[in-house]
N, C-alpha and C positions, 0 to 999 in steps of 0.2 A: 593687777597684772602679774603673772605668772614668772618668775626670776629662768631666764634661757641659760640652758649648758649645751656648749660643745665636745663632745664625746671622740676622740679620735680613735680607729681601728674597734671601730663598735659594731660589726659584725663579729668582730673574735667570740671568743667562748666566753668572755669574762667582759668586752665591750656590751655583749648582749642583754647580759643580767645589771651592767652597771646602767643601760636605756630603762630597761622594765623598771627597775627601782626606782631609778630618777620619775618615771610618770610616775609610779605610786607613790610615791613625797609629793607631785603634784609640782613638778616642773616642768617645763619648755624642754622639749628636749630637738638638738641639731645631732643628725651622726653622718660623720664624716669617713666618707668609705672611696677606695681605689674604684675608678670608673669601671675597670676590671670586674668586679667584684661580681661573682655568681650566689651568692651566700642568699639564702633564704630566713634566716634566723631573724631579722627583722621585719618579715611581713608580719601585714596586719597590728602593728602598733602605733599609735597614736604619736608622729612623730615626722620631722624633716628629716628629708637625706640631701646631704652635699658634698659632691664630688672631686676628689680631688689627694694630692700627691706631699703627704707629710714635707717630702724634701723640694716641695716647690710653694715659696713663702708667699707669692701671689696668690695662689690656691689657700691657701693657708688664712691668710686674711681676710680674704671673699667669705670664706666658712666662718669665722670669726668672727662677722658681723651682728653687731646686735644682739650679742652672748656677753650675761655677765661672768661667767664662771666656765673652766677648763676641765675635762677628765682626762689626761691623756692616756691612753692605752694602748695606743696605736703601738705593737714593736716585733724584732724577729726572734722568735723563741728559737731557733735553727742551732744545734750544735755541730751540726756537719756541714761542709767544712769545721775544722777544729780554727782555724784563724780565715778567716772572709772579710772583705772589703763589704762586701754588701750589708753583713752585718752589720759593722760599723758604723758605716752610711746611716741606718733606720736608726738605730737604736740612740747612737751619740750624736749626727749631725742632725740627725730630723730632730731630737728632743730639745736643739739649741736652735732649731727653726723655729719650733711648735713657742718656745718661751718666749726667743723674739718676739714675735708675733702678740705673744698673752702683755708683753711688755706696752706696744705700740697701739696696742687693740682698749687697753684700761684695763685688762680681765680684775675683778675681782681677787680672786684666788684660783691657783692650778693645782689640781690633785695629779699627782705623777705615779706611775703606775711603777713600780722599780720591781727589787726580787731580793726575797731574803735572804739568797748568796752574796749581797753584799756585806753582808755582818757573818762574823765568823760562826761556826757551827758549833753545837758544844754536844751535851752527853743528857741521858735519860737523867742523869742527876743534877746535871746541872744545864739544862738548855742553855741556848746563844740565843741572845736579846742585843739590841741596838747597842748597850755598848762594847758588844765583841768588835775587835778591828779583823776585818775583811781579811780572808786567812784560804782563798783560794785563787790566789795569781799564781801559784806554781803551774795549776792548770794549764796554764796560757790558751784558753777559752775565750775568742772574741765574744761570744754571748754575756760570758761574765763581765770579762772587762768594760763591755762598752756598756753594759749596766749599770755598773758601779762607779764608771767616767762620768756616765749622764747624770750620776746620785747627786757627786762630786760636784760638777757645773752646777747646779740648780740649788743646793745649799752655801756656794758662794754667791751664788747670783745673791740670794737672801741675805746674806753677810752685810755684803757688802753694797748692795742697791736697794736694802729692803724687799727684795721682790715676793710676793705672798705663795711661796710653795709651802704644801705637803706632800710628803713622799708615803707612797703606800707599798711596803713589799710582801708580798705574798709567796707562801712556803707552794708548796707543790699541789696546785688545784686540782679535785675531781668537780665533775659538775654538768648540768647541760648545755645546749649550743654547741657542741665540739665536734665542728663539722668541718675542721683539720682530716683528719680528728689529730688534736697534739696530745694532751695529756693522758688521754682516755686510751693513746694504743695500746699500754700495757695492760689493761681491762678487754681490750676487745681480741689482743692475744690470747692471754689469758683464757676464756673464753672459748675460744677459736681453736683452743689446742696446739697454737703455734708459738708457745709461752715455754719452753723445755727445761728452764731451772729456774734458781733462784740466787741471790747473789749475797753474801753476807754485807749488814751495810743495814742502813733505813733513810725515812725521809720523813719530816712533819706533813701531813696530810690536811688537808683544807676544802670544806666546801665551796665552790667558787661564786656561789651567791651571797656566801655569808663575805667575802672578801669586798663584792658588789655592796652590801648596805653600808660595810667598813668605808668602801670611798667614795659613796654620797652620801652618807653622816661628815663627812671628813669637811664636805664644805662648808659647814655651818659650826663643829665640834672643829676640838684637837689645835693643837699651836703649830701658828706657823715655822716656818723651819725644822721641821718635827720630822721624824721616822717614824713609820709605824709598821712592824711585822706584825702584818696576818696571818696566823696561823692557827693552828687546832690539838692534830692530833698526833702523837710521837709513835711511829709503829716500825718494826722491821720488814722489810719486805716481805718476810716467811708471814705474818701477823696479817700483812695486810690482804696479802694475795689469800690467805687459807680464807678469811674474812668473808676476800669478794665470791670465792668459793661458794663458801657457805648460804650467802644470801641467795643465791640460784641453786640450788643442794645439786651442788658439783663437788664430788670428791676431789679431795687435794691430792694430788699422784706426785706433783712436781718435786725436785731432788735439789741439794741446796750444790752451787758449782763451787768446786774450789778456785780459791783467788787466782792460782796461779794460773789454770782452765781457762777461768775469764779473761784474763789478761789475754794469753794465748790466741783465743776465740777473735777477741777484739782487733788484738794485732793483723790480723791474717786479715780480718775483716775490712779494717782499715787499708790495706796493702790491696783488696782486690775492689773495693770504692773508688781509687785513685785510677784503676786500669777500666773497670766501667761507668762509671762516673755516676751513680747510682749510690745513695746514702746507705751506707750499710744499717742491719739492724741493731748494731752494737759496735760501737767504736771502740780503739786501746783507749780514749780520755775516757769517754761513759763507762766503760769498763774500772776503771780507776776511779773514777765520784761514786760510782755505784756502789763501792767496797767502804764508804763510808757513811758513817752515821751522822744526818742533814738535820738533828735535831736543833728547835727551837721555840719558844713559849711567846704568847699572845698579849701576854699582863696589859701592857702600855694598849694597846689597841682596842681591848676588850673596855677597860675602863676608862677612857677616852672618847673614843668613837662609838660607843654599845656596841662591839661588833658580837655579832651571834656568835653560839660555839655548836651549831649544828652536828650530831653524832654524826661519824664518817658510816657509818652502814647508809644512811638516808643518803648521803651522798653518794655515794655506789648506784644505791636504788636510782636516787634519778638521773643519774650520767648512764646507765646501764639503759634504764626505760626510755629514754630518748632515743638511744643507739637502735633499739627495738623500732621505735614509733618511727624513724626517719629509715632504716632498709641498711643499716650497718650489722646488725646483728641477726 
């Protein structure tokens, strides 16, 4: 008999790939999606859906039935607002719902879906690995924070109750499914011609399927109480955009903005978000993380979990061909 997982927010971009994997390991798979939910990414897979509301623990349990093992993925990637109750809500009470529950339920093990801003960031020579200490609360980013809050909860839960987490954080995903679309907008800007510079600064880049077989090996692989950043590739913005250029032979036009530009940009942006209440395209905070280099290395995750190191061009190509195949591009 086939070992069942519970998948939360597995219509996401990265829930999607974490169901396909999970069948092709040849598990039960449950995905537990807001009644809401219009998302397509799950048709046609060999698979349960179950309904229902991270932050309502009755729903939570219902889903939870009959599952030996946890993905949680379910959270709000939202940076605007720059501080939100709502965020909060999902990301740090729902993930102390979601445990509960893996607690009272017997789960096996829970794979926790975090973000590799909770470990600090380091340099092209020296990446930030799990034990950099978290070096972006100046931010004052509720997406961060209540990431790194939810980290925080779930490896004392482990401490101190033994509870069987791993935590999986992943650097900055391209990939398919991203029917937000969230990570992919800078690609489909880009693209679009509505992409007008570029900002000094970079990010480690990640295929987001390869992140998917990182946390379903993670049930079976890897030590409990563990971190694991997923991640890939270390590029600068100017590297990565000329890149995704290239792979569509799209000349690179775009002009690099100066810091102080963005800043400026952001500001005013921020200031007229507030009076229509409409997410700007660039905040003053995104304007400020943008200006830094999110560098970070894979080691522990790669050799732990066999996580892939899929080349980021193939990941462009199929975040890009999806966007084509579904009427975004």
């Amino acid at each position: 008999m086939r070992e069942k997982v519970l998948v939360t927010g597995a219509d996401g971009m990265l829930g999607a790939s974490i169901c396909r994997e999970l069948i092709k390991q040849h598990y039960s798979v449950v995905a537990f999606v807001l009644p809401q939910s219009k998302s397509t990414v799950l048709d046609g897979l060999e698979l349960e859906i179950r309904h229902g509301n991270i932050l309502n623990q009755e729903e939570v349990l219902s889903a939870m039935k009959d599952c030996q093992f946890l993905i949680h993925a379910a959270a709000s990637t939202a940076v605007w607002p720059r501080k939100s109750d709502a965020i909060t809500n999902v990301n740090f009470q729902g993930t102390k719902i979601v445990s509960r529950c893996a607690e009272i339920s017997g789960i096996k093990r829970m794979i926790h879906i975090g973000t590799a801003s909770s470990f600090g960031n380091g340099t092209l020579a020296k990446p930030g690995n799990e034990t950099f200490t978290f070096n972006s609360g100046h931010f004052k980013m509720d997406y961060m924070l209540s990431k790194y809050n939810a980290q925080n909860y779930l490896l004392d839960r482990h401490k101190n109750v033994d509870f069987p987490i791993i935590i999986i954080n992943p650097t900055f995903m391209i990939g398919p499914y991203d029917s937000g679309p969230s990570s992919g907008k800078m690609l489909l800007a880009l693209y679009k011609g509505k992409l007008p510079a570029y900002t000094k600064g970079g990010k480690n880049f990640v295929y987001s399927v390869d992140v998917a077989t990182a946390a379903v090996n993670a049930l079976k692989l890897g030590k409990l109480g563990e971190c694991y950043i997923t991640g890939n590739a270390n590029m600068s913005y100017k590297d990565f955009l000329s890149t995704a250029c290239s792979l569509r032979n799209k000349e690179f036009k775009l002009i690099k903005s100066p810091h102080v530009v963005s800043l400026s940009v952001g500001f005013i942006s921020s200031l007229m978000a507030r009076i229509t209440k409409k997410p700007p395209q660039i905040s003053y905070t995104m304007a400020r993380v943008a200006a830094i280099n999110q560098f970070y290395e894979a080691k522990k995750a790669v050799q732990e979990l066999n996580m892939p190191q899929t080349p980021i061009e193939k990941a462009i190509e199929h975040c890009t061909n999806w966007y084509e195949e579904n009427g975004y591009l």
